[in-house]
BAMARGU-650867 format. One record per residue: residue number from 1; residue in one letter; z negated, x negated, y of N, C-alpha, C in turn. Coordinates in Angstrom, 3 decimals. Atoms other than C-alpha are relative to their C-alpha. Example, Ala and Ser with C-alpha at 12.3 -4.5 7.8 and 13.67 -1.06 7.14 Angstrom:
<pts>
num:residuo:nup:neast:nnorth:caup:caeast:canorth:cup:ceast:cnorth
1:A:0.000:-0.890:-1.190:-7.800:-12.300:-4.500:0.000:-0.900:1.200 $
2:S:0.060:0.820:-1.190:-7.140:-13.670:-1.060:-0.730:0.770:1.090 $
</pts>
This chain:
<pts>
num:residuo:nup:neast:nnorth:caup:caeast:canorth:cup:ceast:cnorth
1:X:-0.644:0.969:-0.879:9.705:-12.671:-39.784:0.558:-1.145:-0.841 $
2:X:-0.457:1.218:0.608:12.176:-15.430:-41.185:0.018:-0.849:0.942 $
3:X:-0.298:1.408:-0.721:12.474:-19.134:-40.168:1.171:-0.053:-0.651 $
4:X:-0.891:0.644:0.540:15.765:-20.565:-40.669:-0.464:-1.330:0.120 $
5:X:0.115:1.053:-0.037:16.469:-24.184:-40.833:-0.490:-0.486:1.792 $
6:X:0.443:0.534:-1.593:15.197:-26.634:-37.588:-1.416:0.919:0.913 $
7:X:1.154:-0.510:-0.621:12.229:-24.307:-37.313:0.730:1.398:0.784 $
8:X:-0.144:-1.170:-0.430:14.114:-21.138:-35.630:-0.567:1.215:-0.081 $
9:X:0.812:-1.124:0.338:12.463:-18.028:-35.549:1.610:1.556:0.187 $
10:X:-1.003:-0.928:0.454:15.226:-15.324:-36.311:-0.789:1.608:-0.060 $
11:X:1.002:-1.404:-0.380:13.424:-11.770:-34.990:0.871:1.231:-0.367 $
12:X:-0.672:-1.410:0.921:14.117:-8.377:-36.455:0.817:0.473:1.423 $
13:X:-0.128:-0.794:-1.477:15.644:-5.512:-33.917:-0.954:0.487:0.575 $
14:X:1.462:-0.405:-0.996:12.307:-3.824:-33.083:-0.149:-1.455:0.719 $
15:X:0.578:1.558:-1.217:11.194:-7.738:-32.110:0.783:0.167:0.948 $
16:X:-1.109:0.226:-1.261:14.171:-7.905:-30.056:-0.123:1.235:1.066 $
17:X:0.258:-1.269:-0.884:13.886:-4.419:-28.587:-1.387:-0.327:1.080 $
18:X:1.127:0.867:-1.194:10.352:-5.869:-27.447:-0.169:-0.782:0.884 $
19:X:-0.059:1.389:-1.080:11.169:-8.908:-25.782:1.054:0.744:1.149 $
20:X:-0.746:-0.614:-1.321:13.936:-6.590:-24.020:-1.385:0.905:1.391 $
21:X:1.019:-0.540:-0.733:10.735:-4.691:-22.672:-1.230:-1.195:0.906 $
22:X:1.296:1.503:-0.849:8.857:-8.308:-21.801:1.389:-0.578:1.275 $
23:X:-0.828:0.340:-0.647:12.218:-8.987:-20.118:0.443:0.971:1.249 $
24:X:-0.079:-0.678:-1.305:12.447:-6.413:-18.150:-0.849:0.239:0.763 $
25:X:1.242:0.670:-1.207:8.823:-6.940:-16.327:0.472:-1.044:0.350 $
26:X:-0.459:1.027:-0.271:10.501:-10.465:-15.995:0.416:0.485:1.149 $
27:X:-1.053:-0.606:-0.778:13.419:-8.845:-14.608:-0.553:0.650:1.806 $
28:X:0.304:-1.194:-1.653:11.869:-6.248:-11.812:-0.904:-0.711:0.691 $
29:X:1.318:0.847:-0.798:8.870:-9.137:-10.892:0.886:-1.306:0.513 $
30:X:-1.251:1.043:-0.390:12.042:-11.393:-10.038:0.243:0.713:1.485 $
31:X:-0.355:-0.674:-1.373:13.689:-8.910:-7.808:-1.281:0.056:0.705 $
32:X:0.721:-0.791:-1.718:10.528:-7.666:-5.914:-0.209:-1.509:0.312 $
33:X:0.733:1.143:-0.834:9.733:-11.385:-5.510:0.997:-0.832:0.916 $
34:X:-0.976:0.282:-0.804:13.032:-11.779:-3.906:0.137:0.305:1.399 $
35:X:0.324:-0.702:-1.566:12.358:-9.321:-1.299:-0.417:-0.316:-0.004 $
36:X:1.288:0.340:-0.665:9.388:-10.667:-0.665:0.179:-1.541:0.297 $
37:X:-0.143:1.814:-0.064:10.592:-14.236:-0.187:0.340:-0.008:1.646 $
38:X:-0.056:-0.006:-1.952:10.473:-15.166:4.037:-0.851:-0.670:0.001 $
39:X:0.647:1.521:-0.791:9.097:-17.873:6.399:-1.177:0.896:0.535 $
40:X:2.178:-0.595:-0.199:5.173:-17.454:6.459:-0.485:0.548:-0.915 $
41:X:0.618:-0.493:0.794:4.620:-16.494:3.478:-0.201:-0.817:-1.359 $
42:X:-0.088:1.383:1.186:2.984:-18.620:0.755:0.358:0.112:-1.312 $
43:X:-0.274:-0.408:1.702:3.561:-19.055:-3.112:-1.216:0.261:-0.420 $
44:X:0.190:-0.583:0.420:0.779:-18.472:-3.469:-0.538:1.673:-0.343 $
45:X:-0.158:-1.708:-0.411:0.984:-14.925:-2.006:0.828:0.559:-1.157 $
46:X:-0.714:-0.012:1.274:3.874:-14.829:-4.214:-0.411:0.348:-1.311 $
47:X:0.684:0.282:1.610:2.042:-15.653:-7.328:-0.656:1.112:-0.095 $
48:X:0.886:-1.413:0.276:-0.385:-12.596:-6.325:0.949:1.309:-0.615 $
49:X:-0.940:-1.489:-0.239:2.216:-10.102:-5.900:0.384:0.048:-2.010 $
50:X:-0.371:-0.099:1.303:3.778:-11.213:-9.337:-0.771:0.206:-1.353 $
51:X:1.752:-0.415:1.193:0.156:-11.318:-11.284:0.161:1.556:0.113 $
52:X:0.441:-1.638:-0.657:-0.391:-7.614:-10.012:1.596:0.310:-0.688 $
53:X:-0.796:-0.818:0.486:3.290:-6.582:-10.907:0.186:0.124:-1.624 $
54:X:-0.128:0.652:1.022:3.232:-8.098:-14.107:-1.326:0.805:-1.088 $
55:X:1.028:-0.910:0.721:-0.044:-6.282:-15.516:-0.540:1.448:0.337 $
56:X:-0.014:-1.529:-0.030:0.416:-3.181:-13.955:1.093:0.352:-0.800 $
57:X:-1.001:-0.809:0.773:3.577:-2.566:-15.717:-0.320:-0.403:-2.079 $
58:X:0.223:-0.008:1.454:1.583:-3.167:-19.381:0.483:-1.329:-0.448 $
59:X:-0.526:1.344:0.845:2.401:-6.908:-19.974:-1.162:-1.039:0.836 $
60:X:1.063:1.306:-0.286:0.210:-10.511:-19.600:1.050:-1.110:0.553 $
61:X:-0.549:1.453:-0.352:1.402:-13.489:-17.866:0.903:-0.858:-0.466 $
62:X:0.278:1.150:1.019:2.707:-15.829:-19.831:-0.145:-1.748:0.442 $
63:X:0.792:0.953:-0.528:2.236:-18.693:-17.509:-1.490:-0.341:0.150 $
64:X:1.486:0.425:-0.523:-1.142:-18.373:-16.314:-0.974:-0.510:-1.661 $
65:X:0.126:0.579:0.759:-3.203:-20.811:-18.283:0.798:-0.340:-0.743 $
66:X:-0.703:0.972:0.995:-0.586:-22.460:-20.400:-0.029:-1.161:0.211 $
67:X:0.135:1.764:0.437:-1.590:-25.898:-21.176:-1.161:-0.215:1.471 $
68:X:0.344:0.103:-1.591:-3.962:-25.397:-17.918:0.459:0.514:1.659 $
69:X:-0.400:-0.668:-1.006:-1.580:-23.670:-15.702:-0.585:0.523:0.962 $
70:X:0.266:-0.965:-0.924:-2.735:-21.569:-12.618:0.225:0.733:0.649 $
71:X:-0.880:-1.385:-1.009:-0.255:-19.227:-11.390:0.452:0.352:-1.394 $
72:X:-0.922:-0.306:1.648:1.879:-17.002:-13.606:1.391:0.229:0.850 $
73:X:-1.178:0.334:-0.038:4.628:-17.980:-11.579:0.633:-1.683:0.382 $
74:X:-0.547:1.389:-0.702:6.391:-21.683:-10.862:0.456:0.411:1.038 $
75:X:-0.429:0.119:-1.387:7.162:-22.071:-7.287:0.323:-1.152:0.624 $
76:X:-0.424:1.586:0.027:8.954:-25.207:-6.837:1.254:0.282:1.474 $
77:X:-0.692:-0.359:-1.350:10.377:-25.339:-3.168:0.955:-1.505:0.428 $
78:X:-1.187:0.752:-0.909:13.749:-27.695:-1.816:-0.146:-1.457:-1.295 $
79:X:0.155:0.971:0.692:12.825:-31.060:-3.642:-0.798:-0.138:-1.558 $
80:X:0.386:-0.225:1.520:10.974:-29.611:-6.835:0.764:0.536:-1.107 $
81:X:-1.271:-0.437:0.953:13.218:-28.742:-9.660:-1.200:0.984:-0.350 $
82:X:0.475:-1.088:1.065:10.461:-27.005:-11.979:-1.520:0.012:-0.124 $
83:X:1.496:-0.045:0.130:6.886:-26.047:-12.373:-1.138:-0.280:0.989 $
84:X:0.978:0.414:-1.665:5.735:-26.203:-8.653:-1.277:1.274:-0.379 $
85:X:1.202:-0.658:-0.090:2.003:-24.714:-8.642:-0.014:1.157:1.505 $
86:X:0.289:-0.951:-0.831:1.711:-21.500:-6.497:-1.344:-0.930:0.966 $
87:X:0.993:0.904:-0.199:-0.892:-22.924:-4.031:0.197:0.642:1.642 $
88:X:0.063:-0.953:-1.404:-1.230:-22.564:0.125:1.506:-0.550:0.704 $
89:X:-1.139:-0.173:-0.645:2.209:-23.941:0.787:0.909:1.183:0.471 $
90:X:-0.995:-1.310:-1.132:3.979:-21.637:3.718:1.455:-0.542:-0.328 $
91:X:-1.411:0.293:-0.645:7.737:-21.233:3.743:0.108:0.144:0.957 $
92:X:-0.105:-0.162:-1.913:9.603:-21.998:6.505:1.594:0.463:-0.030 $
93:X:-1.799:-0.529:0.385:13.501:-20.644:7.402:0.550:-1.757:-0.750 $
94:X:-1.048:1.188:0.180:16.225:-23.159:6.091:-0.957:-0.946:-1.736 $
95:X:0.166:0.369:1.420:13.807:-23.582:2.709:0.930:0.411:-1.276 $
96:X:-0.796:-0.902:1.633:15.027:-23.026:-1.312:-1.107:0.014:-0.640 $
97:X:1.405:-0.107:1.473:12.476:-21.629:-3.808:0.888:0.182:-1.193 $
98:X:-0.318:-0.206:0.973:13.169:-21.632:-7.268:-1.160:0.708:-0.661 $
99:X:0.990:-1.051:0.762:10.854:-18.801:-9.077:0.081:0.076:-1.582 $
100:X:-0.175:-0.202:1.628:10.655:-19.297:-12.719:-1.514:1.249:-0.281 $
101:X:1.130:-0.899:0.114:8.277:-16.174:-14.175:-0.117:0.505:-1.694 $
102:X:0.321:-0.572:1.260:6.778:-15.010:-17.854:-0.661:0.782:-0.519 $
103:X:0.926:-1.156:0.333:5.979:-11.771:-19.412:-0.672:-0.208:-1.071 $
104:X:0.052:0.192:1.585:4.379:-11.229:-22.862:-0.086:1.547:-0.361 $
105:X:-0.157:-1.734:0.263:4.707:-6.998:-23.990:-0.274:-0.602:-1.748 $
106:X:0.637:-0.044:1.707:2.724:-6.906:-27.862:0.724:-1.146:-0.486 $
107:X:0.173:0.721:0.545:2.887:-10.324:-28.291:1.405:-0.718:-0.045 $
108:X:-1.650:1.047:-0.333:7.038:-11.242:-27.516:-0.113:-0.362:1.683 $
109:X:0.083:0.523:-1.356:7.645:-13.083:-24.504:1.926:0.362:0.524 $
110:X:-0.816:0.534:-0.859:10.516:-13.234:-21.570:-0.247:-0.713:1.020 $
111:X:-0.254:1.472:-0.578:11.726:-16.051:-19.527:0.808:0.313:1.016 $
112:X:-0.813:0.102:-1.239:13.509:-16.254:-16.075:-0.400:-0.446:1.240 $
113:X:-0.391:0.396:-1.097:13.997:-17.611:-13.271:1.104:0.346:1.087 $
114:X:-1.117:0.108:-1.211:15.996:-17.414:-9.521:0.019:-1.114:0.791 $
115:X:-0.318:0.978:-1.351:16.868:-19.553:-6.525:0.171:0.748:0.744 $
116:X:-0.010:-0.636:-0.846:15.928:-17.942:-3.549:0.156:-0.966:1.424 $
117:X:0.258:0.436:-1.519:16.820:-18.851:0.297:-0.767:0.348:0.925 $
118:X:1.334:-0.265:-1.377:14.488:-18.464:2.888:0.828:-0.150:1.490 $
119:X:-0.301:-0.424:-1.083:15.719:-17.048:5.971:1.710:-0.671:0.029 $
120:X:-1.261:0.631:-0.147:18.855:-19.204:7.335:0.059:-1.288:-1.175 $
121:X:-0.189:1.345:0.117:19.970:-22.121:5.184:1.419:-0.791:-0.413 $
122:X:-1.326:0.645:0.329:22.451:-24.543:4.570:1.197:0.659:-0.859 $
123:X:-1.096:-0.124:0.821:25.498:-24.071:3.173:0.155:-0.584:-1.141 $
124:X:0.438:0.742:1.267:25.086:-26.772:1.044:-1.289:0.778:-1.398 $
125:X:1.407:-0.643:1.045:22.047:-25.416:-0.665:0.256:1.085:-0.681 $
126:X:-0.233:-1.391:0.697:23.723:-21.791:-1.039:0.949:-0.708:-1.290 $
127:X:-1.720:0.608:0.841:27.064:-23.922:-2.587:-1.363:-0.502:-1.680 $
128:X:0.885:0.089:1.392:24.163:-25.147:-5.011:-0.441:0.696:-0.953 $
129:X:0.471:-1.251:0.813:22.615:-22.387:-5.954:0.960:0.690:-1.046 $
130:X:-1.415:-1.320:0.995:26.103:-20.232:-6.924:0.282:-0.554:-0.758 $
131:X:-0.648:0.432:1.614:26.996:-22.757:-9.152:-1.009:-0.448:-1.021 $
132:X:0.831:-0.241:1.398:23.897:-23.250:-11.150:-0.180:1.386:-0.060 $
133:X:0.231:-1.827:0.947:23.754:-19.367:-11.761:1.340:0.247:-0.312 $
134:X:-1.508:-0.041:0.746:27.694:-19.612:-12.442:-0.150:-0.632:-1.058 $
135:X:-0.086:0.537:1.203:27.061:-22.277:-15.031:-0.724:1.089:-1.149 $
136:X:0.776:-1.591:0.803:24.314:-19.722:-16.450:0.784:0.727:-0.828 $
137:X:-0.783:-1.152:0.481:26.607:-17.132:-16.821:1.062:-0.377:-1.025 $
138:X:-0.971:0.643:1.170:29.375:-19.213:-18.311:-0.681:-0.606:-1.059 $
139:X:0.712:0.175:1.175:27.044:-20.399:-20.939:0.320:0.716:-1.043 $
140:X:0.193:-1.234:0.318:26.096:-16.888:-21.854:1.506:0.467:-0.758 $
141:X:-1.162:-0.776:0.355:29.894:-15.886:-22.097:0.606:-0.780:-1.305 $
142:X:-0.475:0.990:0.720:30.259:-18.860:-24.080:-0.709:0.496:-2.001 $
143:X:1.083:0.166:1.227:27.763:-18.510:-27.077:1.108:2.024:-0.576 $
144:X:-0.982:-0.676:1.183:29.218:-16.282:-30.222:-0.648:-0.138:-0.740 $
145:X:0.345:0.008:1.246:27.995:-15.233:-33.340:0.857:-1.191:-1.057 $
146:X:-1.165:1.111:0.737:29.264:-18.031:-36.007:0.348:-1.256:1.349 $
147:X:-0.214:1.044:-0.061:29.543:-20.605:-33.233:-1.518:-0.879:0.059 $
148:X:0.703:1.004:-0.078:27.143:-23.402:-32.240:-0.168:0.120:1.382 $
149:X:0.538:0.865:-0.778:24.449:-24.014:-29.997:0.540:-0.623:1.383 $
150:X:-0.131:0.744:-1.292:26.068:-26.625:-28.055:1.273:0.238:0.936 $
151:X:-0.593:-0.828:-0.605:28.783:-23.889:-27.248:-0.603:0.141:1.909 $
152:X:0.304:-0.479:-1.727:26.777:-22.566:-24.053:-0.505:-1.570:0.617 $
153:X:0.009:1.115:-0.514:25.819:-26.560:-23.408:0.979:-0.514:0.989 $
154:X:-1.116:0.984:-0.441:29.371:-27.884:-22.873:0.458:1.058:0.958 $
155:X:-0.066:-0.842:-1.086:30.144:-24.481:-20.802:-0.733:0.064:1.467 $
156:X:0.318:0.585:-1.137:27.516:-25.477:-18.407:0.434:-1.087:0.616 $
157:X:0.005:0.813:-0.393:28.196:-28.733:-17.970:1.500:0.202:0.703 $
158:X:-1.641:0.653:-0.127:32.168:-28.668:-17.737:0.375:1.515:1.428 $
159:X:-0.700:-0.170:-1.732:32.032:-25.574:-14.959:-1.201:-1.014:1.224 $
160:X:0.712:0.884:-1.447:29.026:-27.789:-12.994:1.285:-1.037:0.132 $
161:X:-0.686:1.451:-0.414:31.443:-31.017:-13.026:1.400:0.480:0.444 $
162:X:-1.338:-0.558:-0.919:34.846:-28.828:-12.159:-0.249:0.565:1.090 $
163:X:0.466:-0.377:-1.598:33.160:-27.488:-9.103:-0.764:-0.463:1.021 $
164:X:1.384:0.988:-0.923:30.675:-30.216:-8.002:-0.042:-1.709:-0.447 $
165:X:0.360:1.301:0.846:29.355:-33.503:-8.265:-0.995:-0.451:-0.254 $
166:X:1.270:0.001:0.083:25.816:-32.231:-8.474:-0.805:-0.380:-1.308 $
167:X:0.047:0.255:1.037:23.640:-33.963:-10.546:-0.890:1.295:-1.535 $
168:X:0.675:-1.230:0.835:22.247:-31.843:-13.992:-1.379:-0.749:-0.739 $
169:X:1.415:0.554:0.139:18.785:-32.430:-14.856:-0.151:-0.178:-1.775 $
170:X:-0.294:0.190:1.576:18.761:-33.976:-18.627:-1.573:0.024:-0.156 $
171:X:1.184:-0.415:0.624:14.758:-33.912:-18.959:-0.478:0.856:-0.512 $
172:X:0.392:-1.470:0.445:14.518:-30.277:-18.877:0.857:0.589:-0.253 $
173:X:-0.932:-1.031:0.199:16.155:-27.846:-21.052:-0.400:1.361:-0.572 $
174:X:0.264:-1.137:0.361:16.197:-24.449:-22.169:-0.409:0.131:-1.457 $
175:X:0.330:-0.251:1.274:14.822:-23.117:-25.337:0.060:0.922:-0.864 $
176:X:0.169:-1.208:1.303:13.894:-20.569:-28.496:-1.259:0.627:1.038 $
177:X:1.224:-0.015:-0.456:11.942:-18.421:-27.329:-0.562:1.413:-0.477 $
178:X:0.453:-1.137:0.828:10.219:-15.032:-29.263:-1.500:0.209:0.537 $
179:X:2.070:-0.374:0.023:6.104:-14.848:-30.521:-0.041:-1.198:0.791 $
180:X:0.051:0.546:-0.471:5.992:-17.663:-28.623:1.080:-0.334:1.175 $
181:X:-1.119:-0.575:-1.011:7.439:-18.414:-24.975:0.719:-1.559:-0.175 $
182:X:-0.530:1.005:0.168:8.578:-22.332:-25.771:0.459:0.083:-1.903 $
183:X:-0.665:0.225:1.638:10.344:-22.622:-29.397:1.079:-0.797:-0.175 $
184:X:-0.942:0.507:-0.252:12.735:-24.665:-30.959:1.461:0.820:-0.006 $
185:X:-0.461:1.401:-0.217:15.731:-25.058:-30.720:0.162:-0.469:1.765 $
186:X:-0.327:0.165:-1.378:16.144:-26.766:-27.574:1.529:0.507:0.823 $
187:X:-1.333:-0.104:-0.732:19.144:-25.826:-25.025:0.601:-0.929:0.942 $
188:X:-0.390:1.007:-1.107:20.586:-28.603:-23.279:1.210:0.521:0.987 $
189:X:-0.700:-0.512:-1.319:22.337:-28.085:-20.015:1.344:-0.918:-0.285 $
190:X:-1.226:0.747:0.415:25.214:-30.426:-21.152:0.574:-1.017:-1.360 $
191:X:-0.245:0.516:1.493:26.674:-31.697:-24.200:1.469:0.355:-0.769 $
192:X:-1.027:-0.136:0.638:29.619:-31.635:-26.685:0.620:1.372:-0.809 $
193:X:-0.005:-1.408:1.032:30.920:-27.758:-27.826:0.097:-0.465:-1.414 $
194:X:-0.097:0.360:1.511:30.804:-27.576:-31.638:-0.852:-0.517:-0.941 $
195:X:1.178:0.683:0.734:27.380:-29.033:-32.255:-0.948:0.527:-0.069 $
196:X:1.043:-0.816:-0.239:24.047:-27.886:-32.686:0.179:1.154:-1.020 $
197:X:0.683:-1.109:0.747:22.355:-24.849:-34.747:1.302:0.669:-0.074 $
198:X:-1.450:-1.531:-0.189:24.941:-21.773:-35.701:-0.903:0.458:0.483 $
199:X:0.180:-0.990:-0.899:24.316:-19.241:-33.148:0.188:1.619:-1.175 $
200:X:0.421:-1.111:0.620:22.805:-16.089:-35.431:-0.382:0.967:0.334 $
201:X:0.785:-1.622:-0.624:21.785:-12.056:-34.821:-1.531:-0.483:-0.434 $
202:X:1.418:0.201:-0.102:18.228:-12.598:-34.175:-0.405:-1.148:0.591 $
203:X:-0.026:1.423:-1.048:18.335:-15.769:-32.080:-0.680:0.513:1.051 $
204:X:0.816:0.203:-1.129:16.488:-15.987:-28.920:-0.009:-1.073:0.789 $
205:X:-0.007:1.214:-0.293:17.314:-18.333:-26.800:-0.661:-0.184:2.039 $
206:X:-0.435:-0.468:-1.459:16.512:-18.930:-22.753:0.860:-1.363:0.313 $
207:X:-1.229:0.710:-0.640:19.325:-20.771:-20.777:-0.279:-0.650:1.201 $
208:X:0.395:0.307:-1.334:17.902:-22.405:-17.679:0.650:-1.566:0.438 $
209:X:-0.672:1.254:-0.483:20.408:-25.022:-16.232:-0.847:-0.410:1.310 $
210:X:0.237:0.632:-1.960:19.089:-27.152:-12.697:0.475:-1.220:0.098 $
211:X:-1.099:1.226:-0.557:21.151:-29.054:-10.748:-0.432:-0.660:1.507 $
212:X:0.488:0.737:-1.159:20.201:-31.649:-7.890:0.973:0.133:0.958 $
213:X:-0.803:0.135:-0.575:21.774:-31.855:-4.918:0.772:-1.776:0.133 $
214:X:-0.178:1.183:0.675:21.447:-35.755:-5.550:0.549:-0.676:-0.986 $
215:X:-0.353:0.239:0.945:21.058:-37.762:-8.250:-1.201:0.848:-0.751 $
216:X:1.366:-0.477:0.883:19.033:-35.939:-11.540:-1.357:-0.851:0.094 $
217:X:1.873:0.845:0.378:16.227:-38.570:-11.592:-1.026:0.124:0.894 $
218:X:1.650:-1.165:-0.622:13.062:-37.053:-11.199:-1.157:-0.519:-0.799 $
219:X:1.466:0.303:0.248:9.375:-37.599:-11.406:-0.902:1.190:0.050 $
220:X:1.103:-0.942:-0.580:6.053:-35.715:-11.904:-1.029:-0.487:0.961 $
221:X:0.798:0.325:-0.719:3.830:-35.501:-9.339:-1.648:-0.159:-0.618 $
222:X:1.550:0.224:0.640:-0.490:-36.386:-9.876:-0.123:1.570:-0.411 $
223:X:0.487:-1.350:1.216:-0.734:-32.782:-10.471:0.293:0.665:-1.498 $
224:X:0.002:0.015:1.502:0.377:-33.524:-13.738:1.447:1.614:0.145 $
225:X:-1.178:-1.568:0.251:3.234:-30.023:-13.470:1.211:-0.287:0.955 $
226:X:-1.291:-0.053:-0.827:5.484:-30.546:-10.271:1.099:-0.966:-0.183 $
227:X:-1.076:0.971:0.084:9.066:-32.383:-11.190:0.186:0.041:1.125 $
228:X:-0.930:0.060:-1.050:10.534:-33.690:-8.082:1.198:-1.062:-0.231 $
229:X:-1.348:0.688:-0.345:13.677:-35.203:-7.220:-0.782:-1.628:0.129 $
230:X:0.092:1.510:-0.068:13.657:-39.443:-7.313:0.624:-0.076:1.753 $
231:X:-0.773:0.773:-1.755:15.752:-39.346:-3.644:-0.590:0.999:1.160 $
232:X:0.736:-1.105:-0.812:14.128:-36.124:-2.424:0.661:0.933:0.453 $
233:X:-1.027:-1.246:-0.039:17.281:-33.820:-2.303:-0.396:1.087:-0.744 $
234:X:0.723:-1.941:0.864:17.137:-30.120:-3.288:0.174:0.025:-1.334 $
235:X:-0.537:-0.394:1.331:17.355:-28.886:-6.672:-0.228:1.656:-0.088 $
236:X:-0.079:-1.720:0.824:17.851:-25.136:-7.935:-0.160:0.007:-1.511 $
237:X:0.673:-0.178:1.256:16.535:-23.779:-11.171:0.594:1.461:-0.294 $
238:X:-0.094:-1.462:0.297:18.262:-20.198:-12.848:-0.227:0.289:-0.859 $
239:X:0.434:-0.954:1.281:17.069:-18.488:-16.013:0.377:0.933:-0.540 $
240:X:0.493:-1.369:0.643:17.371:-15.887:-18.356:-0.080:-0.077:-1.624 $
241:X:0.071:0.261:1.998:16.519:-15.113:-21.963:1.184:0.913:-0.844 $
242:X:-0.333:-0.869:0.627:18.846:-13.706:-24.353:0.402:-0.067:-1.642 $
243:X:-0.105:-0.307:1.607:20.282:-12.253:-27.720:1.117:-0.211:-0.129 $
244:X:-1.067:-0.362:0.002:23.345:-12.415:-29.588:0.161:1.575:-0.507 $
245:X:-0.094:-1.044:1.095:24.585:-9.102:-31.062:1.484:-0.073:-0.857 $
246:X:-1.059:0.239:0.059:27.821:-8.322:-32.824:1.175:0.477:1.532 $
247:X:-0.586:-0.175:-0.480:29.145:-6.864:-29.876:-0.008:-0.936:1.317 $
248:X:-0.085:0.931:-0.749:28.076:-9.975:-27.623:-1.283:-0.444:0.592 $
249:X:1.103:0.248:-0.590:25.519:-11.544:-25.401:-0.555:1.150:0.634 $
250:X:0.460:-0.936:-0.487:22.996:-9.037:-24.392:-1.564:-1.102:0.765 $
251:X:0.676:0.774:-1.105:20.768:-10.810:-21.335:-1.357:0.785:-0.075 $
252:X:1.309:-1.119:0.021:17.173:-9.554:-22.223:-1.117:0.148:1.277 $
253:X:0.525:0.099:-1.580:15.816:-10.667:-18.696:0.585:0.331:0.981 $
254:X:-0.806:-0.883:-1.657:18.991:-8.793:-16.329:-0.298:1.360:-0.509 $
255:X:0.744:-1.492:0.116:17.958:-5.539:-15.732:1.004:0.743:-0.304 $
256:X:-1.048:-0.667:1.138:21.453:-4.631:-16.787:0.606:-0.638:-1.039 $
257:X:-0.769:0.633:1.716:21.794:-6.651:-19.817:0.729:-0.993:0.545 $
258:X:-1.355:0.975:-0.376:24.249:-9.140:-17.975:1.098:1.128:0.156 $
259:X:-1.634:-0.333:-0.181:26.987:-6.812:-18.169:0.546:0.335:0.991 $
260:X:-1.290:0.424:-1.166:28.375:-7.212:-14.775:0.261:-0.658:0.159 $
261:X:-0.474:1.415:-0.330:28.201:-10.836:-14.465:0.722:-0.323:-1.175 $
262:X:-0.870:0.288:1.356:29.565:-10.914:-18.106:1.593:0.590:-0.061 $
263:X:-1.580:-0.748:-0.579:32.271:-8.560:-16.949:1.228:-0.621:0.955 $
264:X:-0.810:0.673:-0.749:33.509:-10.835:-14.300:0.830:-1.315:-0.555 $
265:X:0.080:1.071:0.923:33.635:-13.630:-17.219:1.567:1.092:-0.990 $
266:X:-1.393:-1.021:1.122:36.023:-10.812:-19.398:-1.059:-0.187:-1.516 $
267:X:0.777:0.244:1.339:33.189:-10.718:-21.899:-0.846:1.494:-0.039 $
268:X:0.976:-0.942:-0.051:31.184:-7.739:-23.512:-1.248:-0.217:0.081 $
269:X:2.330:-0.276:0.000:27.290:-7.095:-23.079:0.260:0.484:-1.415 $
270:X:0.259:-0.960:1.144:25.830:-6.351:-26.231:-1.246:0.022:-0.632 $
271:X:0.970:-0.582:0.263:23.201:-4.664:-25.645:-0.235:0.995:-1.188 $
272:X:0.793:-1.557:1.265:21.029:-2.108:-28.630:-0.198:0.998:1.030 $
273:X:0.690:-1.434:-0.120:20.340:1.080:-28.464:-1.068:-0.009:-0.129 $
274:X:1.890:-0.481:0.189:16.847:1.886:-27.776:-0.371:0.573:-1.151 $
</pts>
């Protein structure tokens, strides 16, 4: 295993091939927890379902216990941006969950997150959602071998502010992420293209933009984990982890690599061969 400069961890192809396998328990414990999202049913029902999918398919948590944790999924509902505790809160229709979830498969990790609706809801809230998982994607399409870092930054930020005037959450950003599921370098959700780390084969990065329906300023709650909103408007949270290759971003947490949402962008997947 090499480090480059800033502490990076730069992973072979087997590593990478692995984390595609921690990413795809991510991946399929996303979807089923999608279906399973409806009014009356709690997070931390949720949280069960995803424990249980998550170590039947040969992988560990990577939430549960971290730093004290107790779910191995975040469940952060309408006014929580990130790290809501699974617990006996019921949904009800006209809610938003945001599901962030973490595998670990021999010791590599994946990272992801959704924004799910609950039964009927606003319009507003959907209009939220599509464009933090649009910024996502335009990130993704953004980042290049030989460029920089703050490539997929300024791609988030500049389609959130041409399609909204939602705010983007500057406390929390995305990261490195390999033998370990937090690493540096950090990913900021907005910033100047052209700056930041070169973007290298063996990178690892996850991408998780959230956008308020408000303003960004946010607090934790006494339980020491839940961010909420400062005005008490919604926020959405989207995720995924990925690689570069030479033939492009390959999404190690979509269960097809990205390459349909990358397709709609005019960009290749570039995914390995098993």
């Amino acid at each position: 295993m090499i480090f480059k400069d800033r502490g990076i961890e730069i992973k072979t192809r087997e590593q990478i091939l692995t984390m595609r396998k921690a990413g795809l328990v991510v991946g399929r414990t996303l979807e089923l927890l999608r279906g399973e999202v409806k009014a009356g049913i709690s997070t931390a029902e949720l949280d069960a379902i995803a424990e249980d999918n998550i170590r039947s398919s040969g992988a560990t948590p990577s939430f549960k216990g971290y730093h004290g944790f107790t779910g191995s999924i975040c469940a952060s509902v309408n006014a929580e941006i990130v790290h809501g505790i699974p617990g006996d809160r019921v949904l009800a229709d006209g809610d938003i969950i945001s599901i962030d979830c973490g595998a670990i498969v021999d010791g590599w990790h994946g990272d992801a997150a959704i924004t799910v609706p609950v039964g009927t809801v606003d319009q507003e809230l959907l209009d939220l959602a599509r464009v933090c998982e649009e910024s996502m994607w335009r990130g993704f399409a953004a980042a290049k071998l030989g460029g920089r870092l703050y490539d997929i930054s300024a791609a988030i930020e500049n389609h959130v502010r041409a399609n909204s005037s939602y705010g983007i959450v500057e406390d929390f950003v995305g990261h490195g992420i390999g033998s370990a599921m937090h690493q540096p370098p950090n990913v900021p959700n907005l910033g100047r293209a052209g700056r930041g780390p070169k973007l290298v084969e063996g990178m690892a990065l996850a991408v998780e933009p959230m956008l308020t329906l408000g303003k960004q300023d946010n607090h934790t709650l006494e339980d020491d984990w839940t961010v909420v909103t400062d005005d008490g408007k919604a926020a959405v949270h989207t995720e995924h982890s990925f690689t570069l290759t030479p033939q492009g971003s390959w999404v190690l947490t979509a269960l097809d690599g990205g390459e349909t949402e990358l397709a709609k962008l005019g960009v290749s997947c570039g995914a390995l061969a098993d």
